[in-house]
C-alpha positions, 0 to 999 in steps of 0.5 A: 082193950080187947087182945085174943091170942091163939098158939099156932102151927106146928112150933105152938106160936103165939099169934095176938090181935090187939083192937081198942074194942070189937068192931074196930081197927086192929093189929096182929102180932107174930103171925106164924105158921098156919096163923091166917085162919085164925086171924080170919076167924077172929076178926071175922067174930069180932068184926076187926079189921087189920091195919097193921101186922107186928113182927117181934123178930124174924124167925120163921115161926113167928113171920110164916103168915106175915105177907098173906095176913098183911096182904088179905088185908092190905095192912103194912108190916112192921120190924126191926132193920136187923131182922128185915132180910128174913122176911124174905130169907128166913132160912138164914135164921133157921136151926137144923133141926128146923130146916130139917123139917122143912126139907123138900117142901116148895116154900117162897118167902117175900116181903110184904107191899108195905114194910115198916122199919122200927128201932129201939125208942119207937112209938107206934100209934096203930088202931087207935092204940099206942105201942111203944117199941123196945130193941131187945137182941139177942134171940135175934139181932132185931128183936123187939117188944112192944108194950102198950098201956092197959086201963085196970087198976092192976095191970099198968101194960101189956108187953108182947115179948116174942122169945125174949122172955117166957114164963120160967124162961127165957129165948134161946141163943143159939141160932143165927143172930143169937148171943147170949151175953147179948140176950142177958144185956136186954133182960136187964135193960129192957125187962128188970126196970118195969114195974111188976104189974106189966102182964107179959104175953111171949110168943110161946106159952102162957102168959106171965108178969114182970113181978113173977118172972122177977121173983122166980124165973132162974135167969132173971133172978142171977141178974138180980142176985149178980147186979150185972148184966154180963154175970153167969147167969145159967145157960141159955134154954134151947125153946123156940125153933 
């Protein structure tokens, strides 16, 4: 499997394209903020060519490129129904702080051509991979990862975690959409039961394990500790937009 990652744009996004090997088709995956050249440059080295472009969630900083990368490359978009409206209004998921940022400047948001929508228990076979689709809110009401499998005998997948989970951390939830009972509910549903060996590729910052984030990341281990998903874990960060 090849996956080259490359942090974006003025919030450091990370933007992945994901291809079976060089020379074939690919997916691209949260293409934020100032991401298009970077595709471009990617698939340009490696000889790529995008057939599908995957949203974790709908902030701003992880959709920027969504509709000219899919666009350039005539490749449909992918996202959760929940998340849909801010492909085209991503303003309504923005902090003040961000919208502050963005004051003054003459930005037009729209969906792509083809949008696709996926839910929880997905399974989507792209570029000769195959992606399974898990429903994880909380940083937003559609947010969601995508796991695939990674031939090596010791990593058993690869998992594109959004702002879900980070390295030490976890995605804020104080936003529109945001909850953090919510969010903690995901964490022990959809990141506790996999194995430790899932390396974990989130959508800002290094990248991480299940096993580490298990073992040291202080929210996931009040989970551990609590046995319940609603239990007081520590508050929620404010990383992200």
């Amino acid at each position: 499997m090849f996956i080259a990652g490359f942090p974006a744009g003025p919030w450091g996004t990370n933007c992945y394209v994901v291809a079976d090997s060089p020379r074939s088709e690919c997916v691209v995956i949260d293409p934020g903020k100032d991401a298009a050249p970077g595709v471009a440059d990617v698939v340009r080295e490696h000889r790529l060519k995008p057939v599908a472009v995957m949203v974790s969630h709908g902030h701003v900083d992880h959709m920027w490129c969504v509709a000219p990368v899919a666009g350039t490359y005539d490749a449909a978009a992918y996202v959760h129904p929940e998340d849909r409206h801010l492909l085209s209004d991503p303003m309504a998921g923005m902090s003040r702080e961000t919208a502050g940022m963005l004051l003054g400047g003459k930005y037009e948001f729209a969906e792509p051509d083809d949008v696709r929508e996926v839910t929880d228990g997905g399974l989507l076979e792209l570029a000769g991979l195959r992606f399974a689709v898990d429903h994880a809110p909380g940083h937003t009401r559609g947010s969601i990862t995508f796991r695939t499998p990674y031939d090596s005998a010791d990593v058993s997948e690869v998992m594109f975690s959004g702002d879900l989970l980070f390295a030490g951390s976890i995605g804020r939830t104080d936003l529109p959409g945001g909850d953090h009972a919510t969010m903690l509910r995901s964490l022990a549903t959809k990141v506790l039961p996999l194995a430790d060996d899932v390396v974990v590729l989130p959508g800002h910052g290094e990248q991480t394990s299940i096993g580490r984030e298990r073992a040291t990341n202080p929210f996931l281990l009040d989970l551990v500790r609590q046995g319940h998903p609603d239990a007081g874990a520590p508050a929620a960060p404010t990383r992200g937009l």
